[in-house]
BAMITI-449390 format. One record per residue: z negated, x negated, y of N, C-alpha, C, O in turn. Coordinates in pm, whole numbers, padded with zeros to 5 digits, always signed. Atoms other than C-alpha are relative to their C-alpha. Layout:
# residues N
ZXYZXYZXYZXY/...
***
This chain:
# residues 271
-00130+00047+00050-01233-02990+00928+00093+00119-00017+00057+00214-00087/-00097-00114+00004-00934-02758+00961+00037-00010-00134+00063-00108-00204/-00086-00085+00150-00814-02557+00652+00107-00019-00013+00174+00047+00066/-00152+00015+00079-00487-02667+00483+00090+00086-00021+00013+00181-00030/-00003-00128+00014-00243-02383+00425+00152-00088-00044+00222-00161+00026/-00123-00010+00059+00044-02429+00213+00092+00086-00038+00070+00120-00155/-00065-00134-00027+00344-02130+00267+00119-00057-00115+00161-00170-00139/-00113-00007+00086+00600-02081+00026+00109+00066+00096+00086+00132+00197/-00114-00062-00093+00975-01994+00149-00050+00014+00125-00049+00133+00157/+00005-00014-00136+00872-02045+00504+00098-00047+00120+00053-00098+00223/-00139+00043-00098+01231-02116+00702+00053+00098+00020+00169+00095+00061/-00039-00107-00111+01265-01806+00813-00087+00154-00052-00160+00147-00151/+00085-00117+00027+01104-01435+00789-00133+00003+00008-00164-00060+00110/+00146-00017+00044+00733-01376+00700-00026-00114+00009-00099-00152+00100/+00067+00122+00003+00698-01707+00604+00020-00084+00125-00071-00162+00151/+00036+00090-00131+00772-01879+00930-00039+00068+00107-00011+00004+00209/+00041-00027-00041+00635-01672+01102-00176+00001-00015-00242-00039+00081/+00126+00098+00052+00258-01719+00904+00015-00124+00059-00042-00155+00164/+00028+00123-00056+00328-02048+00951-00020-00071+00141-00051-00186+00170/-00040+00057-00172+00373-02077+01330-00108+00063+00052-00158+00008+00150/+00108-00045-00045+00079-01813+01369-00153-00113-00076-00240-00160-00003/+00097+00093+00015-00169-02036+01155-00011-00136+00075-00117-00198+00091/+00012+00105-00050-00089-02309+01316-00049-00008+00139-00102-00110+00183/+00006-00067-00112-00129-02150+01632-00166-00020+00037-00222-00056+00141/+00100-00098-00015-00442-02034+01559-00108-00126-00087-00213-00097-00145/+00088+00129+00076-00577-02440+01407-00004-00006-00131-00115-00014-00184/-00010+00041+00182-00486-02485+01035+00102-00041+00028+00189-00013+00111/-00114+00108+00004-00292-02750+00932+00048+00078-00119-00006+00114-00224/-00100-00078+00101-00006-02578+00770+00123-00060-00019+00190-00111+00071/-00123+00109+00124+00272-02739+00490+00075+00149+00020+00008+00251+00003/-00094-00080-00004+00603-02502+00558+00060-00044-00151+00123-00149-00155/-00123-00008+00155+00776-02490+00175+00148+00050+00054+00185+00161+00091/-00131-00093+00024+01126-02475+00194+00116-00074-00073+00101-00196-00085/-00056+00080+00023+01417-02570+00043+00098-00075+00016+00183-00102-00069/-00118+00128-00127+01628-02801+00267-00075-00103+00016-00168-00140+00089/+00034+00195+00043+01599-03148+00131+00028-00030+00195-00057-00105+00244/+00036+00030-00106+01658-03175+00493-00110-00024+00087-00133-00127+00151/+00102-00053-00044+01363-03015+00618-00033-00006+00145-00130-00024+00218/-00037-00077-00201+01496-02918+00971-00047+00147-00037+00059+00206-00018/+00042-00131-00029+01348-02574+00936-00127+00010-00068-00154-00086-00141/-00026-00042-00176+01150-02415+01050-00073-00104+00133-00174-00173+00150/+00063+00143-00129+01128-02624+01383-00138+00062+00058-00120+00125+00162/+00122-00074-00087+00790-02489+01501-00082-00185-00033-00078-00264-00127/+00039+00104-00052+00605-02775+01655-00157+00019-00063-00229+00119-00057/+00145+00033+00076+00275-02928+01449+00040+00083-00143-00044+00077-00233/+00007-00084+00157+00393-02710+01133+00109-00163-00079+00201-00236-00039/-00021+00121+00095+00441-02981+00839+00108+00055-00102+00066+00126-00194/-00100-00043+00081+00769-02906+00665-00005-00074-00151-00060-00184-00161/+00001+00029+00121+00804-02966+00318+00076-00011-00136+00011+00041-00226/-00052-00075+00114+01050-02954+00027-00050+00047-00139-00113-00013-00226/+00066-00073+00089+00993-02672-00193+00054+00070-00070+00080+00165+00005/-00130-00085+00067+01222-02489-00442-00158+00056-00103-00246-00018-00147/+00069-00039+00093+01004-02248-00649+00069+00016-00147+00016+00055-00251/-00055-00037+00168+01270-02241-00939-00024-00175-00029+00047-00206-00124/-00009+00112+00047+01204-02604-00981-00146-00118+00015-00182-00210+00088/+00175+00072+00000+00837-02726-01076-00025-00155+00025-00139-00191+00057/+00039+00083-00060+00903-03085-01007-00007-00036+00190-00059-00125+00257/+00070-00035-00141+00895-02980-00649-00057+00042+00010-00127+00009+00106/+00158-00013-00059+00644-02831-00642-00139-00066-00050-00244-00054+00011/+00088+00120+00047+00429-03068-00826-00034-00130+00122-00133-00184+00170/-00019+00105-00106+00560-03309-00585-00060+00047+00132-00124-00038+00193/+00054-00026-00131+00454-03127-00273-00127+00034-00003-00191-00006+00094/+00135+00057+00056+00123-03078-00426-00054-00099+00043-00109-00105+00153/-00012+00107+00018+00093-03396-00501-00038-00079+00154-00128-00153+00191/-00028+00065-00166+00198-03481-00121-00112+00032+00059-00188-00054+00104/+00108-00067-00111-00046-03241+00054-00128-00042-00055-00210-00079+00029/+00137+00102+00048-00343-03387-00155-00009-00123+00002-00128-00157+00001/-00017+00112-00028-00239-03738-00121-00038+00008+00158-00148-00037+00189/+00010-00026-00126-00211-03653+00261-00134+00030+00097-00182-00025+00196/+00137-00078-00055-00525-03403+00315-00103-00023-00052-00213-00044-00002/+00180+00012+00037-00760-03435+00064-00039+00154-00076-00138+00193-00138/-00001-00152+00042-00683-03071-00021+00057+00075+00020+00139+00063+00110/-00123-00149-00045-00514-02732-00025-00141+00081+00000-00239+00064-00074/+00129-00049+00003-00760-02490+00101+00070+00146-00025-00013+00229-00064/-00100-00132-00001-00500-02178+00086+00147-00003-00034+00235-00069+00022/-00136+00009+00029-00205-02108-00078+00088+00178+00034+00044+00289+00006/-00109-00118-00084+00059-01831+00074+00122+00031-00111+00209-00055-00095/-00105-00034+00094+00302-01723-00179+00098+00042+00062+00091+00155+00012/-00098-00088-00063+00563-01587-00004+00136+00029-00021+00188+00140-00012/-00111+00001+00113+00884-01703-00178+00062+00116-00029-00038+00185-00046/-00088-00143+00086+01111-01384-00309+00168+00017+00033+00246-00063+00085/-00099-00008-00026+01401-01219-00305+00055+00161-00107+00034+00188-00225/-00025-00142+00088+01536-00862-00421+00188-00005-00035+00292-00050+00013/-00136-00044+00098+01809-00742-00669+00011+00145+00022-00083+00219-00007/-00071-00099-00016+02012-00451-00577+00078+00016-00156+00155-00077-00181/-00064-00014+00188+02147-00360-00981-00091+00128-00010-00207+00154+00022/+00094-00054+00106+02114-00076-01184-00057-00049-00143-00015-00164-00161/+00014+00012+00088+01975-00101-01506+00102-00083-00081+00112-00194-00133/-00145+00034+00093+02288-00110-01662+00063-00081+00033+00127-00137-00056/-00062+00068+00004+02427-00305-01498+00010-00156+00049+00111-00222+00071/+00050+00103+00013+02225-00608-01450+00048-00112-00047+00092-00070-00154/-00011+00087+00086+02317-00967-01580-00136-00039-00070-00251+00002-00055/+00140+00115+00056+02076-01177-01756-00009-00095+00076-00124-00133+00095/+00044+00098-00105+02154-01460-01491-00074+00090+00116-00153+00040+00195/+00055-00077-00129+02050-01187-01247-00164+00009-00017-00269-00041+00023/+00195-00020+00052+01743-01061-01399-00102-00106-00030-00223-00090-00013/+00072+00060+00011+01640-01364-01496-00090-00093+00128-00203-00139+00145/+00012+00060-00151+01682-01509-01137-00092+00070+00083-00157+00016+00173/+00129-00084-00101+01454-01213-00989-00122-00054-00032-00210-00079+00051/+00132-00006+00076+01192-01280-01227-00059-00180+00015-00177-00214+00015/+00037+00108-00015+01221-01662-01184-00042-00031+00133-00119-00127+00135/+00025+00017-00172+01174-01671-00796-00164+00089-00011-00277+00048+00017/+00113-00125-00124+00934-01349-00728-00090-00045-00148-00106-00139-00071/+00087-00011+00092+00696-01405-01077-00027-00132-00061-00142-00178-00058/+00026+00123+00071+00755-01735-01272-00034-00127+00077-00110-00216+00039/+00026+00124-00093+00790-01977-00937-00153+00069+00012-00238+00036-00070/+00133-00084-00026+00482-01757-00825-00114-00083-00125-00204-00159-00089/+00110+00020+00084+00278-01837-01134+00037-00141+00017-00065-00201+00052/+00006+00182+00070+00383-02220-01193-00043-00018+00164-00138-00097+00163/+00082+00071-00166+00281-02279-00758-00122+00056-00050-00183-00041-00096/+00109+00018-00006-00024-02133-00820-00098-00087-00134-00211-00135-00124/+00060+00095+00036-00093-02312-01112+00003-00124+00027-00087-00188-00027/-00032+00134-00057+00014-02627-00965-00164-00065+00113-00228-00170+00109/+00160+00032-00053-00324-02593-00709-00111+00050-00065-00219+00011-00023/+00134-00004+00022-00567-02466-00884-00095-00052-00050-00215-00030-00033/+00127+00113+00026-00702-02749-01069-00070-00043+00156-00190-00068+00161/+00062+00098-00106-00762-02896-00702-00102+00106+00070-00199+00058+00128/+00071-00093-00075-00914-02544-00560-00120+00015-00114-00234+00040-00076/+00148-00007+00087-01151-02537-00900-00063-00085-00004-00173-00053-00049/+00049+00078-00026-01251-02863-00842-00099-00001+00112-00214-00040+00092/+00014-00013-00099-01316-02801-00487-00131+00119+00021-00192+00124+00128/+00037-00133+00032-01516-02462-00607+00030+00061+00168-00058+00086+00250/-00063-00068-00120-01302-02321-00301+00108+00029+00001+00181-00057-00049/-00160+00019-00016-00975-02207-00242+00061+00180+00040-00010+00265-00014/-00052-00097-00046-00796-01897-00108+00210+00040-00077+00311-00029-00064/-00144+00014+00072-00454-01778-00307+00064+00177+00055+00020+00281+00004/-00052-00140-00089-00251-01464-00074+00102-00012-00092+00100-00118-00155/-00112-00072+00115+00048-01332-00305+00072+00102+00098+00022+00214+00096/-00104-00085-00073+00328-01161-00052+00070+00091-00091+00184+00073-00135/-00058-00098+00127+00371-00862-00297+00074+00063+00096+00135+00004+00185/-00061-00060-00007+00497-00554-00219-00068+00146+00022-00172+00148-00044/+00024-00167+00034+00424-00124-00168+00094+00009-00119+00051+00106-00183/-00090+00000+00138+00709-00163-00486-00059-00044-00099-00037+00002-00212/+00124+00014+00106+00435-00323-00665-00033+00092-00062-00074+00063-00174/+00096-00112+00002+00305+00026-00691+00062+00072+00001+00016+00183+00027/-00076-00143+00016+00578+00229-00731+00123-00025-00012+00172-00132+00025/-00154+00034+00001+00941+00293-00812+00076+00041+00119+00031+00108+00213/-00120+00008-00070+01263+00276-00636+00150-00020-00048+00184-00136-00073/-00133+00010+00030+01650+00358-00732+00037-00181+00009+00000-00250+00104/-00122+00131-00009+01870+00004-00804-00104-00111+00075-00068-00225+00103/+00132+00137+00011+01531-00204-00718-00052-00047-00121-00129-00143-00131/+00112-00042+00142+01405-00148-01064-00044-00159-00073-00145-00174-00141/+00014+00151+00001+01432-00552-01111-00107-00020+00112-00217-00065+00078/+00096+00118-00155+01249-00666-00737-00141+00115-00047-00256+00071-00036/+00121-00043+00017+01010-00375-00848-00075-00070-00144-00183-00127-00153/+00104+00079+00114+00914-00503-01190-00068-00112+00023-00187-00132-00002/+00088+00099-00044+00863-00814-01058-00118-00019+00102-00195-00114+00083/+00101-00033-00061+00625-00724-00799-00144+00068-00084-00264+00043-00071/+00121-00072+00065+00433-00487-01039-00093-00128-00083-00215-00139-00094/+00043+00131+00087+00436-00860-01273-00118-00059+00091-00223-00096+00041/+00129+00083-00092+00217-01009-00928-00091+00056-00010-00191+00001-00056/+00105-00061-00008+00018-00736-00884-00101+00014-00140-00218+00048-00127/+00075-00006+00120-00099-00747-01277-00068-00196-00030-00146-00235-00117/+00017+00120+00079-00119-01140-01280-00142-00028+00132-00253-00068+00099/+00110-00021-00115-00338-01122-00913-00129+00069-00066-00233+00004-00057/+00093-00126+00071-00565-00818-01106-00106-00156-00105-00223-00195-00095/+00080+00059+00069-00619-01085-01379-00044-00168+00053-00159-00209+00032/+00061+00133-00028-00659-01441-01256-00117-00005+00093-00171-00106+00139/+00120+00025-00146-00929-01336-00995-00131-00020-00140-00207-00115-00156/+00053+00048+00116-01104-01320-01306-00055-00102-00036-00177-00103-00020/-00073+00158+00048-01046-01658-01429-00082-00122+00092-00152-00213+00048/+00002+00057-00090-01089-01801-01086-00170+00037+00075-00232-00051+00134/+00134-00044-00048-01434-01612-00976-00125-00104-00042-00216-00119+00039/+00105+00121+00070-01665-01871-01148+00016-00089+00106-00097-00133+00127/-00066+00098-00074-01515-02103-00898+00065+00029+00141+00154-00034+00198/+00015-00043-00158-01526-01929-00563+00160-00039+00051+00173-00114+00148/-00132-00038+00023-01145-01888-00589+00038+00115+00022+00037+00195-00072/-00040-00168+00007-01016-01559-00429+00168+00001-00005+00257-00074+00036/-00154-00007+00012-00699-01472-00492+00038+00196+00050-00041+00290+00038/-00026-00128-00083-00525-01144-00317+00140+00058-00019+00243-00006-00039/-00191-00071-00065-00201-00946-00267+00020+00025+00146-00072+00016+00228/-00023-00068-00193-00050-00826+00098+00105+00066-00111+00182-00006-00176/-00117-00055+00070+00167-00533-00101+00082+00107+00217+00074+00206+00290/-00109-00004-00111+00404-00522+00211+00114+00095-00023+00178+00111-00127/-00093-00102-00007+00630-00250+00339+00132-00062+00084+00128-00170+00143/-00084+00058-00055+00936-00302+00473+00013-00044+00213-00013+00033+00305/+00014+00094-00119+00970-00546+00812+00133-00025+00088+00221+00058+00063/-00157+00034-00067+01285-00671+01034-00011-00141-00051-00092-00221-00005/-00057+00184+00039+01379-01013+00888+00131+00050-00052+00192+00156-00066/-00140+00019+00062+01669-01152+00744+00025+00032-00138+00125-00005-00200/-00013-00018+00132+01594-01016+00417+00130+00054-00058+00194+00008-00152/-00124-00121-00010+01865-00766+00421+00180-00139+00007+00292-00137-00044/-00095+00089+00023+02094-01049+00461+00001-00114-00105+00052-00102-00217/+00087+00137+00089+01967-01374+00298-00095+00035-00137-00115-00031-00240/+00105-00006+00134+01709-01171+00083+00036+00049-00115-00031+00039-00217/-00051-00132+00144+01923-00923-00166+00117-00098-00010+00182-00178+00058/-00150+00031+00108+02179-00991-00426+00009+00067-00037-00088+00124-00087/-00041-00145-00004+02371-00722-00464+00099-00018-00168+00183-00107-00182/-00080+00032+00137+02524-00693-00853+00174+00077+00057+00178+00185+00116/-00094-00023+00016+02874-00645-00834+00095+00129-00054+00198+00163+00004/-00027-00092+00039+02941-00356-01057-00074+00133+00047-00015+00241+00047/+00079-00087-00044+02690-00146-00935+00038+00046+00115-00015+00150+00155/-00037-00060-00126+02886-00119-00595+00151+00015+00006+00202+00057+00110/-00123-00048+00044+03225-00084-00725+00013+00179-00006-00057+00264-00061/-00027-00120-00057+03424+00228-00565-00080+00101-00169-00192+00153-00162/-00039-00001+00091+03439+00334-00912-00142+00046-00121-00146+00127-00214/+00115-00015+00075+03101+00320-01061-00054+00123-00028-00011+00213+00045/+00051-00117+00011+02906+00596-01191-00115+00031+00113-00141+00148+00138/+00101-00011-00055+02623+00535-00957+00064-00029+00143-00004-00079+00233/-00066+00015-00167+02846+00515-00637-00085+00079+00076-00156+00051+00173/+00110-00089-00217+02682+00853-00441-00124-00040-00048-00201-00001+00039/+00119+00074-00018+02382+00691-00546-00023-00108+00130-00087-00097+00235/-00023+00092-00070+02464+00386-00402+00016+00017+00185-00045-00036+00277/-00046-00007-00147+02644+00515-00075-00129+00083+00051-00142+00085+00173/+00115-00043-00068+02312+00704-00024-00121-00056+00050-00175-00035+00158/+00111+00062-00018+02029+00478-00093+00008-00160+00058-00075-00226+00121/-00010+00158-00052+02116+00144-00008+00024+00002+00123-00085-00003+00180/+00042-00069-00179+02187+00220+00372-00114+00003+00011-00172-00080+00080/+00163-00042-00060+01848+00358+00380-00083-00112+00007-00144-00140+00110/+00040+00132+00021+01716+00023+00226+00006-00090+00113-00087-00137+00179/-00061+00137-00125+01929-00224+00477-00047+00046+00143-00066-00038+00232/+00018-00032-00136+01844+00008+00778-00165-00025+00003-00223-00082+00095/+00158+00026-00035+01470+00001+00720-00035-00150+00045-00118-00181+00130/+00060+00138-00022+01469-00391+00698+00044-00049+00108-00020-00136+00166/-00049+00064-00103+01720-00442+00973-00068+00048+00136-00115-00026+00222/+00119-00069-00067+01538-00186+01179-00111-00020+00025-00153+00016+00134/+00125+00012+00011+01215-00284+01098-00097-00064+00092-00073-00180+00127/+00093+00043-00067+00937-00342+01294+00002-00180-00020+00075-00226-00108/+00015+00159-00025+00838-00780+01387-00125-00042-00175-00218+00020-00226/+00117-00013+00142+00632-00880+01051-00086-00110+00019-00094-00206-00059/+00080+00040-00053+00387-01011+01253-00137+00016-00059-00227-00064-00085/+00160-00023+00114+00110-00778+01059-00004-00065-00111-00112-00076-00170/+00072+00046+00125+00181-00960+00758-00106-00167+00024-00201-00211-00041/+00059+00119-00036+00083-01292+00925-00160-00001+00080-00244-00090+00065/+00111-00016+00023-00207-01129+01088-00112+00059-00124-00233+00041-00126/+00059-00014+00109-00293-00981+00756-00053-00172-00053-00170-00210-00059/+00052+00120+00096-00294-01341+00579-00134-00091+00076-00217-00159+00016/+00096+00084-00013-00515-01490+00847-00148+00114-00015-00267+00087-00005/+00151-00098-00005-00769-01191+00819-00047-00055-00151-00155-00109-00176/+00077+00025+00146-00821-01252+00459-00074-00149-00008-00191-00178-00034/+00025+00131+00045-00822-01600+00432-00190-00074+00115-00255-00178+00100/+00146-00039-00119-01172-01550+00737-00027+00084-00035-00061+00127+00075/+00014-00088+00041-01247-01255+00561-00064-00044-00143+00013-00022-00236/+00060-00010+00135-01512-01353+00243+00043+00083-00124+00078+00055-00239/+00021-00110+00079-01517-00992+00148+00119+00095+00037+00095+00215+00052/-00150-00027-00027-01128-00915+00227-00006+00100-00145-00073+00083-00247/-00010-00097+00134-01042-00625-00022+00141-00113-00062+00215-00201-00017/-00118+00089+00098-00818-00736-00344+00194-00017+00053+00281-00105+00051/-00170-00003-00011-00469-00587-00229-00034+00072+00181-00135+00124+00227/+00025-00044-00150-00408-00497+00158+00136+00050+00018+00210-00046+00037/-00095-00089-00024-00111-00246+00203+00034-00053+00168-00058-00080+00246/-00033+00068-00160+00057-00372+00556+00124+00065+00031+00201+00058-00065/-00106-00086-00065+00326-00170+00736-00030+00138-00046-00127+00177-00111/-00003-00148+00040+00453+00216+00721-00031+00045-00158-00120+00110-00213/-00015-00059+00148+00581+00236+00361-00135-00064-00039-00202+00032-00077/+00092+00005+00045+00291+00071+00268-00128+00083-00021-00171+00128-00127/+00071-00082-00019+00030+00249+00414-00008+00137-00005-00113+00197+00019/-00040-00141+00013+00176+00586+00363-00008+00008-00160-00077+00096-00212/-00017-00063+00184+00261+00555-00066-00111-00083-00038-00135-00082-00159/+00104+00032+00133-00017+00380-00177-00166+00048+00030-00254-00008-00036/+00078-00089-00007-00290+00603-00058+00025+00143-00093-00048+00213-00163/-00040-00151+00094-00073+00900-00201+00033-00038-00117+00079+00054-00184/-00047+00083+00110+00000+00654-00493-00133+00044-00109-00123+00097-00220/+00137-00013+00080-00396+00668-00612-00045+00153+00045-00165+00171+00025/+00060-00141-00057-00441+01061-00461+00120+00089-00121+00069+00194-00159/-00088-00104+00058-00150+01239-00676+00019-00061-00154+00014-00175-00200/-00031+00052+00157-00077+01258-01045+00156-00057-00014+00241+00000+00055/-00142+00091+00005+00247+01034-01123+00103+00083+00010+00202+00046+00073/-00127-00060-00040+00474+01335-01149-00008+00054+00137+00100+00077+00192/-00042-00060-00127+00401+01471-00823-00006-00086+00101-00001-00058+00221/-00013+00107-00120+00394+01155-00660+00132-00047-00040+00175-00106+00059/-00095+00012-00014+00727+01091-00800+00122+00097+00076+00241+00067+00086/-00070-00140-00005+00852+01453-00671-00038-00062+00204+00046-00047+00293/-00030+00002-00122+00713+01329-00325+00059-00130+00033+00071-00139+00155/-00154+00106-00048+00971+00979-00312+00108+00065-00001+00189+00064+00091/-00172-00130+00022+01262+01229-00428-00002+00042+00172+00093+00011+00244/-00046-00038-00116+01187+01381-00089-00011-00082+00082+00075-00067+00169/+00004+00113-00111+01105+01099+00122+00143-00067-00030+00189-00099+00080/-00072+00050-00007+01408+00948-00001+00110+00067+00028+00170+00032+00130/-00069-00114-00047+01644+01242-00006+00072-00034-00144+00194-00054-00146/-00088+00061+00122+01711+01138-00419-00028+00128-00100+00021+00130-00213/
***
């Protein structure tokens, strides 16, 4: 019986791309997205779905659906996000709260939404589309990073939780890719890019670097072969670093003491 695979935010980027490779590759896969329409993404045999992670009676409901439907969720894909460009200072509270509600709070309420059915099941597979920001800082990210560090601590503990019950749960802490993130994925605060600001040659330095890596970026193809390795993979390690930035800072992340691994982003970044 083919494996179930339910993707969060999958209508464009990472996530429809997972989705079009699992399907590819024989799992019946539920696309999350949120277009009450649910014209996207058109990939042929992938089961579209509406899915808003800021709003738990959808995802209850699509739950709900795919177990009414299947019989089960055998894997759940987190993938959902979205980054905040703000400094500190100059953050809203609708802002901050909006990072934290997408990339951490939708995150926790979907996966609690399956796991009664995966502890029932004593089976179930739970991938978490973190971040290399998980694991380290970054200028005027300091929001999309907290919230990543929030997955990577809530992943650490629910495997926990979930181990009694042959429940793995994982990260992919992902480096930067070519999608539409750079367009569609950042919200850029307002004051923070004003001529005017204190953090302008900040700004006119690092953010370029940001937009060019993602627009630039390599096909994010590895993250989709990452998710199917794990999910066929028993003994898949906890977190799986995927692209450059990845694989480059979080080796030197656990090899250097925190100040001199902050002394080597200063130069990688040119900050």
């Amino acid at each position: 019986m083919n494996k179930v695979v339910l993707i969060t935010g999958a209508s464009s980027g990472m996530g429809k791309i997972t989705a079009g490779f699992l399907n590819d590759n024989g799992y019946t896969v539920y696309a999350g997205t949120r277009s009450k329409t649910l014209a996207a993404p058109s990939i042929k045999g992938v089961n579209n779905i509406y899915l808003d992670v800021t709003d738990s009676e959808s995802m209850n409901a699509a739950v709900e659906h795919i177990i009414a439907q299947e019989g089960k969720i055998d894997v759940l894909v987190n993938n959902a996000g979205f980054g905040l460009i703000a400094t500190a200072e100059d953050a809203t509270d609708e802002e901050i709260f909006q990072q934290f509600d997408v990339n951490v709070f939708g995150l926790m309420k979907m996966t609690r939404s399956v796991l009664p059915y995966m502890r029932a099941a004593k089976s179930g597979v739970i991938i978490n589309i973190s971040s290399f920001l998980g694991k380290m800082g970054l200028p005027l990210l300091s929001h999309y990073n907290a919230s990543k560090y929030a997955v990577e601590g809530f992943v650490d503990s629910i495997r926990f939780e979930m181990a009694p019950y042959d429940v793995r749960v994982h990260s992919i802490q992902s480096g930067f890719f070519g999608t539409n993130f750079a367009k569609n994925g950042l919200m850029v605060n307002a004051a923070t890019t004003q001529e005017d600001s204190p953090y302008s040659a900040l700004v006119a330095h690092f953010v370029p670097v940001v937009a060019k890596a993602i627009n630039e970026g390599p096909s994010p193809q590895p993250i989709a072969d990452a998710v199917k390795a794990i999910i066929e993979d028993e003994k898949s390690k906890i977190a799986i670093p995927v692209g450059v930035e990845a694989t480059s800072f979080m080796p030197m992340r656990k090899e250097l003491s925190d100040e001199s691994f902050e002394v080597k982003v200063k130069e990688t970044f040119g900050l």
